[in-house]
matplotlib code that plots the C-alpha trace (Angstrom):
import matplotlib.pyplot as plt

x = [19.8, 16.5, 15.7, 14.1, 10.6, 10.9, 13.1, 11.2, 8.0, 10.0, 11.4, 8.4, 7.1, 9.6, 9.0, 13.0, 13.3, 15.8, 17.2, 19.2, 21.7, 24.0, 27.6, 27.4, 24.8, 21.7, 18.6, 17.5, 14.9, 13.2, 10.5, 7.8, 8.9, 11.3, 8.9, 7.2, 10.3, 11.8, 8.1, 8.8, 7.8, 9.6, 8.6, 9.5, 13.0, 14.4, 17.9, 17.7, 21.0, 21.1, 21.6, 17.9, 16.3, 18.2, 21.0, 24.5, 27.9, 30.7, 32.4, 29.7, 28.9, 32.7, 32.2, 29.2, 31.6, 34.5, 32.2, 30.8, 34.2, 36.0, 32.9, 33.2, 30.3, 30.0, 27.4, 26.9, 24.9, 22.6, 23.2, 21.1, 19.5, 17.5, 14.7, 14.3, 11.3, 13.6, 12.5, 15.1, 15.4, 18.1, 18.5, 21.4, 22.1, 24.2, 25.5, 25.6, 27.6, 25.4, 27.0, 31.2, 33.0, 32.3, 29.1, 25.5, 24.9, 21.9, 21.0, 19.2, 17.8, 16.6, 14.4, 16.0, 13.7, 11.6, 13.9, 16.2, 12.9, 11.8, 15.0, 15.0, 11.7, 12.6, 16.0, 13.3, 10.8, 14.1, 15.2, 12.2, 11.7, 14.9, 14.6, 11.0, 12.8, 15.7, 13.2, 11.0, 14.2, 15.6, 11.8, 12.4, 15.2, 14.3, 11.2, 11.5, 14.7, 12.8, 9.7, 12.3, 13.8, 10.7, 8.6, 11.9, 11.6, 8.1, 8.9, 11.8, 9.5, 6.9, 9.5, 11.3, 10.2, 13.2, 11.7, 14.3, 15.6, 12.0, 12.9, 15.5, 13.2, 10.9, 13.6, 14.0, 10.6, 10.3, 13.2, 12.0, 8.5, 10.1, 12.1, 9.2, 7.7, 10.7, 10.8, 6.9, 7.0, 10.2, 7.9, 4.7, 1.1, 0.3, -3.5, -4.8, -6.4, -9.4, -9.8, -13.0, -13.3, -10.7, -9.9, -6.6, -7.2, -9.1, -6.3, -3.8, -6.0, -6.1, -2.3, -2.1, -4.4, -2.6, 1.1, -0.4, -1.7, 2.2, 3.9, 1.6, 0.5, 4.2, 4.8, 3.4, 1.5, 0.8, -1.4, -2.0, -4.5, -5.9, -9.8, -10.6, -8.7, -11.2, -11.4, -8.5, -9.3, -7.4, -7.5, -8.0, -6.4, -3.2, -2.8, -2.8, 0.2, 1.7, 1.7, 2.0, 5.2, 6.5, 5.2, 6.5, 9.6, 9.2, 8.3, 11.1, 13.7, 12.2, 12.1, 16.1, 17.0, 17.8, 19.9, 17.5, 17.9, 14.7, 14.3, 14.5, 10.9, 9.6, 9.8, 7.1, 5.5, 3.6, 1.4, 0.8, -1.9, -1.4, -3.6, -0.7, -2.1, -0.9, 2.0, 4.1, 4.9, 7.7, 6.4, 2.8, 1.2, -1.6, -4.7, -4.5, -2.4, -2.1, 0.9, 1.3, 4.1, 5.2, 7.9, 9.8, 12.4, 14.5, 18.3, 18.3, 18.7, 22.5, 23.6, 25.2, 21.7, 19.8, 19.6, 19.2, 16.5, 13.8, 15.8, 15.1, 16.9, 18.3, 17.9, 19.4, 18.6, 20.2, 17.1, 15.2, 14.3, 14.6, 11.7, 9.0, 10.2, 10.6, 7.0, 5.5, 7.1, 5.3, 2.0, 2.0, 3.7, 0.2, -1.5, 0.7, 2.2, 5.7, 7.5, 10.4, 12.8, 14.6, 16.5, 18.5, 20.0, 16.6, 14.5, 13.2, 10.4, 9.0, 7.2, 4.3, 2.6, -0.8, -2.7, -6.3, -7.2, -6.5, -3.3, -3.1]
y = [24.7, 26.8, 28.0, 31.4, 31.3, 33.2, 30.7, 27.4, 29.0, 28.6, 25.2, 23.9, 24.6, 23.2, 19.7, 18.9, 17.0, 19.0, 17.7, 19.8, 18.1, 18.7, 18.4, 15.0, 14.1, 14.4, 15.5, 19.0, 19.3, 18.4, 19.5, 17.7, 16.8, 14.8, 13.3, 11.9, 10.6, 9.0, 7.9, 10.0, 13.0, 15.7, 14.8, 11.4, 11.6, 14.9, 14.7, 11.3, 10.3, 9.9, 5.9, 5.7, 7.4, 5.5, 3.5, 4.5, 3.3, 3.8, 6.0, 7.9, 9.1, 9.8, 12.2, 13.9, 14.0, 15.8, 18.1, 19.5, 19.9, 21.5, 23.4, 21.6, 21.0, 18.2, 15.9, 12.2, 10.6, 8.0, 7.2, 3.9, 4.7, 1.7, 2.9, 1.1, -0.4, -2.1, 0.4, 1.0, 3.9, 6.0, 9.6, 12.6, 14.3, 17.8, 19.0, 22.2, 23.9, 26.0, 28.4, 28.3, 24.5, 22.7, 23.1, 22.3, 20.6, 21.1, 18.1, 17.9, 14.6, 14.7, 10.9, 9.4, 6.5, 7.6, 9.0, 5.5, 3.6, 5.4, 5.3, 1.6, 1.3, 3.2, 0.6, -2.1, -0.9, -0.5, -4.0, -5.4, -3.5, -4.4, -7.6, -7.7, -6.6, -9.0, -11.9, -11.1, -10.6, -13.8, -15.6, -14.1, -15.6, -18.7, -19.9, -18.9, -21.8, -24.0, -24.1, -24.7, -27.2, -29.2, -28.8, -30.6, -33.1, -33.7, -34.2, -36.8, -38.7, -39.1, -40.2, -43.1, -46.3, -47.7, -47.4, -46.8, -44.2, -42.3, -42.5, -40.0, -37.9, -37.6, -36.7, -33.6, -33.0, -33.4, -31.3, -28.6, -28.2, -28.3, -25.5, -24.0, -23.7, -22.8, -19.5, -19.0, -19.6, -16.9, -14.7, -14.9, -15.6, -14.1, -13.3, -10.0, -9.7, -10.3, -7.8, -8.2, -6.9, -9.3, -10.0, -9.8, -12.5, -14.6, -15.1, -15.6, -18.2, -20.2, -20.1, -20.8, -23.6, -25.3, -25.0, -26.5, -29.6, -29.9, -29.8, -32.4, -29.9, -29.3, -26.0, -23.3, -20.6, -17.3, -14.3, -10.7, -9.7, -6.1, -6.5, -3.0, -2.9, -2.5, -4.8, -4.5, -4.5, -7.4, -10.9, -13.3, -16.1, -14.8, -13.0, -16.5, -17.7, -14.5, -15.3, -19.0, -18.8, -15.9, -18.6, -21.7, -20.6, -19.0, -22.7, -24.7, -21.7, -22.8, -26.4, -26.1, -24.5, -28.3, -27.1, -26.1, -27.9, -28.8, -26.5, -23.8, -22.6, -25.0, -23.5, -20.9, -18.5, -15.4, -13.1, -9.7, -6.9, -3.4, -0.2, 2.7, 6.0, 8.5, 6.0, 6.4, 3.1, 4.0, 7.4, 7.5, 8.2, 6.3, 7.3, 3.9, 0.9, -2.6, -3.6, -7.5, -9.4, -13.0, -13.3, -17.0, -17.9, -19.8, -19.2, -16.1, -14.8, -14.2, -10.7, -11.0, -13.1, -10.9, -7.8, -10.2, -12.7, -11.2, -11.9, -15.1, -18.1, -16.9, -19.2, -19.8, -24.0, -26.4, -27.4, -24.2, -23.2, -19.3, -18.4, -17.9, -14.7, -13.2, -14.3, -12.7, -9.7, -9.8, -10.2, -7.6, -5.5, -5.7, -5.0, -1.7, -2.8, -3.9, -6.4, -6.3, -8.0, -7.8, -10.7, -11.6, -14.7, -16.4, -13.7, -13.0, -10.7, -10.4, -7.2, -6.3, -3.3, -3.1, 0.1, -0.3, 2.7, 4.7, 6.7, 10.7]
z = [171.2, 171.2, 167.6, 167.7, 166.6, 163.1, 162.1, 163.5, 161.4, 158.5, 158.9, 160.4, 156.9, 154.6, 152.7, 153.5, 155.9, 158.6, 162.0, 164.7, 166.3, 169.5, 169.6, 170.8, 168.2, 170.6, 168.5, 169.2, 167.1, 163.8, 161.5, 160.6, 157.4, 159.4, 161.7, 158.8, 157.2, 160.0, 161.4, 164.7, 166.8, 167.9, 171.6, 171.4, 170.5, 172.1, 173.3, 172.1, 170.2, 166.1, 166.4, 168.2, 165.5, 162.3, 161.8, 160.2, 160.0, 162.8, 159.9, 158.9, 162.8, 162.7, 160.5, 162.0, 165.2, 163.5, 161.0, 164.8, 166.2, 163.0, 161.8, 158.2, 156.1, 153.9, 151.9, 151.6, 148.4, 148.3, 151.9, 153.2, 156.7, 158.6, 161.2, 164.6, 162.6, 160.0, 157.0, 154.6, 153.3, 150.7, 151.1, 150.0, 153.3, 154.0, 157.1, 157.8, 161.1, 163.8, 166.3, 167.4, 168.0, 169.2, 166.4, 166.7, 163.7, 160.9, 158.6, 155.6, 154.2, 150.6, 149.9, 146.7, 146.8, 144.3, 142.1, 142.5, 141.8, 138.5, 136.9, 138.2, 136.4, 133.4, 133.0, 133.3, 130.6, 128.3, 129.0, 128.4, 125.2, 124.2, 125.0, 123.1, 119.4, 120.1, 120.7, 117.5, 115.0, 116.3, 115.9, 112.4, 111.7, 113.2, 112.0, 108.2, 107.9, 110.1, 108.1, 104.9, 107.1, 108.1, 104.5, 103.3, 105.5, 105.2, 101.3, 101.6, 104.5, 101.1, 99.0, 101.0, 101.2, 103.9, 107.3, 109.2, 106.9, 107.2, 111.4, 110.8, 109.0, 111.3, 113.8, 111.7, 111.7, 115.6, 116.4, 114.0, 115.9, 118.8, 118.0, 117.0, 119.7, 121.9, 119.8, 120.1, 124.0, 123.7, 122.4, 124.7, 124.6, 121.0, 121.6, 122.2, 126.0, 127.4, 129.4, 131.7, 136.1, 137.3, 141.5, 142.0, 145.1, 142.9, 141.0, 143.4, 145.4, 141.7, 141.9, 145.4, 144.6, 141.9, 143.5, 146.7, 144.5, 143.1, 146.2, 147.5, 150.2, 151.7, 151.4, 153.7, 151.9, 154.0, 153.0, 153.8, 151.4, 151.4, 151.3, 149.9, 146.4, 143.8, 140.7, 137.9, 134.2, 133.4, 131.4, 134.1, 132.8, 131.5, 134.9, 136.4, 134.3, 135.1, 138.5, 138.4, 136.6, 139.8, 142.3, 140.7, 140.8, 144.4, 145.5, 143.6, 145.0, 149.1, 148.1, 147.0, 149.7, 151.6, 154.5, 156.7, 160.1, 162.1, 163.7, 160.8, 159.2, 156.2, 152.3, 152.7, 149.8, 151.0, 149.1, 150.0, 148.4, 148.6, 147.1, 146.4, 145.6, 143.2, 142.1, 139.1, 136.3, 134.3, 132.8, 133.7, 137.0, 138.6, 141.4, 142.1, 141.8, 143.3, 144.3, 145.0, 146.9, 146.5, 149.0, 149.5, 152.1, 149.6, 149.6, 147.3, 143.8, 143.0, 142.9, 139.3, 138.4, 139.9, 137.1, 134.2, 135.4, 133.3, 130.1, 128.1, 128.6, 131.9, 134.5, 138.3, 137.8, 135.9, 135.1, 134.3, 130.4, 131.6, 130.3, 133.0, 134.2, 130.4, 129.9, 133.2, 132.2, 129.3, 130.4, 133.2, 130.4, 128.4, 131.6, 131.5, 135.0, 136.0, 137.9, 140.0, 142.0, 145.1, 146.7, 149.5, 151.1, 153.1, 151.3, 147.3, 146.9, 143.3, 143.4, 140.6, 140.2, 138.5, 137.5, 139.3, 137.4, 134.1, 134.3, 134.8]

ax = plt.figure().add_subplot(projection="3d")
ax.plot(x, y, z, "-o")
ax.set_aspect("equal")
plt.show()
């Protein structure tokens, strides 16, 4: 289908992303909006069909089939394409009927990404401050018993004189600290920042440095750091534990994932940087922000897991206290960044943004 030249002007120049496509679903034409969302050119995918430019469902190409032979338009939400590339993408897409049936057909993709990804956000930031009130009400009413509890403990341990009756006292005593500082772990480091220039590499080499001394050098560690980001304002130290706690449990996840033949790749962790420009935390937009990977290739967070692991006392072990991830949150919280998660079996990606420079 030739589109007249008044009308190509005026697509050419829209930020919607339009396609033109034949009968038998052969691309005609797209605008450059298009070209940049489905990382294309017009010249390189001409009369090529819809599956070689992204990839849809058996039913959903049905559709497109019929809506060209019937002349019916139609929408689809929140519609997952994958490129040849392997991006992932979500988009709302309508199509619209060209010309007598069998139709030419004009589609119009609409990128929810962003729009997924800050209410994503804004759910995490309300989770966590949720989470944040919960914790300190409960610390509440927590340690005010406690302390009743161990001062009365500490005053019957003065009064006896039988030994073994002053063991059980101390017991008390014990278990009340340790309590204690369960609740103050819960609630997260509770010193202001330090904030000084910080390296966002420098820190993850110190974390890549201490998990390689605990593994006793057996798990692979691979890195794609970005040499130009610029120094963060951050405090160094409690960005380590931040990170420390993401990669510990990156490397216990690999290391429990036992039925790998051998053949199949050893428990691997890999960091990735990023600079994003003109990126958006929560409510607030950012010139610049880092954007750091840690990906493992353990078997995967559980889906029902998966939305809660930032709570406190959630944990995917037996073994795990659940509190690693609720204190990273935390700290990159402070640092008025955020964390993320996306999992799949063979694949967890904890994703953390962190403003390189003040917000807009």
């Amino acid at each position: 289908m030739a589109i007249p030249a008044g009308y190509k002007n005026i697509l050419d120049n829209l930020t919607t992303a339009v396609l033109v496509l034949s009968p038998d679903l052969k691309v005609q034409y797209l605008n450059p909006a298009a070209e940049n969302l489905l990382e294309t050119s017009v010249t390189r995918i001409t009369d090529s069909t819809i599956c070689d430019v992204f990839v849809e469902s058996a039913e959903a190409l049905k559709t497109l089939l019929a809506s060209s032979k019937n002349g019916q338009s139609y929408t689809k939400r929140e519609a997952e394409f994958m490129l040849v590339s392997g991006t992932r993408f979500t988009v709302d897409y309508s199509v619209s009927s060209i010309g007598t049936e069998p139709c030419d057909l004009l589609m119009e993709l609409q990128p929810r990404d962003r729009l997924l990804r800050i209410s994503r956000e804004e759910d995490i930031i309300s989770q966590q401050e949720t989470t944040r009130i919960l914790v300190r009400g409960m610390a509440h009413e927590i340690k005010n018993p406690l302390g009743g509890i161990r001062g009365a403990a500490q005053l019957l341990d003065r009064e006896l004189d039988d030994e073994g009756q002053r063991e059980y006292t101390r017991v008390i005593i014990d278990e009340a600290d340790r309590l204690r500082g369960l609740v103050d772990r819960m609630l997260g480091p509770n010193r202001a920042l330090k904030l000084a220039p910080t390296n966002i590499h420098e820190v993850l080499e110190r974390v890549k440095t201490l998990l390689e001394a605990e593994s006793r050098n057996q798990l692979v560690f691979e890195r794609d750091y970005d040499p130009s980001l610029p120094e963060l304002k951050g405090d160094k130290e409690q960005l380590i534990q931040a990170f420390l706690n993401i990669a510990r449990n990156a490397m216990e996840a690999a290391f429990e994932h036992t039925d790998r033949s051998a053949s199949a790749e050893p428990p691997t962790i890999m960091f990735r940087t990023r600079a994003l420009r003109q990126f958006t935390i929560g409510h607030h937009r950012y010139r610049l922000v880092c954007r750091v990977d840690v990906i493992d290739n353990g078997p995967g967070i559980p889906a029902d897991l998966l939305q809660n692991v930032f709570y406190p006392m959630i944990s995917g072990r037996a073994n795990g206290t659940g509190l690693g991830l609720s204190i990273t949150q935390s700290i990159i919280g402070q640092h008025q960044g955020l964390v993320e998660c996306e999992s799949e079996p063979g694949r967890t990606n904890f994703i953390i943004f962190l403003p390189l420079e003040e917000k807009l």
